[in-house]
N, C-alpha and C positions, 0 to 999 in steps of 0.2 A: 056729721060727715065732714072729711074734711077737704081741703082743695084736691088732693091727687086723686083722690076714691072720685071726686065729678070729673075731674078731667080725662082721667082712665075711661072711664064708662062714656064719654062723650066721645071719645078717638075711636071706642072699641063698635060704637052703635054709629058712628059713620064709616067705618071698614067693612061695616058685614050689609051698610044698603048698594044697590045696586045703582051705575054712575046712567047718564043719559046719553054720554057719547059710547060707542061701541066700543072695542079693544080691535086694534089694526092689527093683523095675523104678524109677527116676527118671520122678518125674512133669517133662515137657518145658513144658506145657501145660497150663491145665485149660480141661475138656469145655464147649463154651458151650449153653447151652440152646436148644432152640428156640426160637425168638420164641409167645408165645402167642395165639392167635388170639381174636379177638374173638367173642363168640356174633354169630351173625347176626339183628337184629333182624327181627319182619314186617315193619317198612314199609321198602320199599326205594326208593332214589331219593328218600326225604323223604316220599313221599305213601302216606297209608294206604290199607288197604285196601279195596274197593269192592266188594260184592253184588250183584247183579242180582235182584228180587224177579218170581217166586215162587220161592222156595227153601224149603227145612224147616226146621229148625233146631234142634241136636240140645245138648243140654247135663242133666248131671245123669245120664247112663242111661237119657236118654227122650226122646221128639220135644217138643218143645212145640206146641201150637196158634196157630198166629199169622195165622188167619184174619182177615180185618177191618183187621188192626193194620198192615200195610203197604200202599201202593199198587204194580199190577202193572207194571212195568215202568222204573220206578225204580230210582236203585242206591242203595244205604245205605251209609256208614262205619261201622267195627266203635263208634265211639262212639256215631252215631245210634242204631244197634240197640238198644245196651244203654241208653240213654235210654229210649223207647219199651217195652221192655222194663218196664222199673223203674216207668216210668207207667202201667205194667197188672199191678202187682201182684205182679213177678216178681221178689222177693228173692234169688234165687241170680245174679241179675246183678251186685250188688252187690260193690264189690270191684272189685280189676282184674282184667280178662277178655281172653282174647289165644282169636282165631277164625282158625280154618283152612276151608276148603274142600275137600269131597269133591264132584270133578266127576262121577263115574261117577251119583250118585243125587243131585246137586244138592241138597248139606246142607249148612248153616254149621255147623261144630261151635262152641262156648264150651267154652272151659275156662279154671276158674277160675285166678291166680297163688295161690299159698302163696307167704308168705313164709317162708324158713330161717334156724333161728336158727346163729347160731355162726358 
């Protein structure tokens, strides 16, 4: 025999044994993200939102009194309200204020924005 016919056979019977570390899968591709979605602001279509007075209007863990302070049958913008508000003494208006409505018992809720740090 000569050297290449051992060395042949020596290369050829360590390719066909099996290794003891695994094989790590080939990344082909990487994972593309989602796209992220935007929060959906309250005003949609560009125009805010509109009240219909009389309503309640709840803000803080309590109704407010807003007897007098609106006319009936009027609509208000969340920014009218909170004017109106703040000209009757109402510091928790203060800040920005993002309103929802409960149709079931006709309440505008306010709830304040915090801003987050970080």
């Amino acid at each position: 025999m000569e050297m290449d016919d051992v060395f042949g056979m020596l290369t050829a019977e360590k390719a066909d044994m099996p290794s003891d570390k695994p094989e790590k899968p080939k990344k082909t591709e990487k994972a593309e993200k989602p796209a992220e979605k935007k929060k959906e602001t309250a005003k949609k279509d560009g125009k805010p939102k509109k009240f219909k007075y009389p309503f309640q209007l709840y803000m803080g863990s309590r109704l407010r009194d807003v007897t007098g302070l609106f006319e009936d049958g009027k609509e208000y913008s969340d920014d009218e309200i909170t004017k109106i508000m703040l000209a009757n003494d109402e510091y928790f208006f203060s800040g920005k204020i993002e309103y929802d409505y409960i149709a079931d018992t006709n309440t505008v809720v306010a709830m304040s924005i915090q801003h987050k740090k970080g």
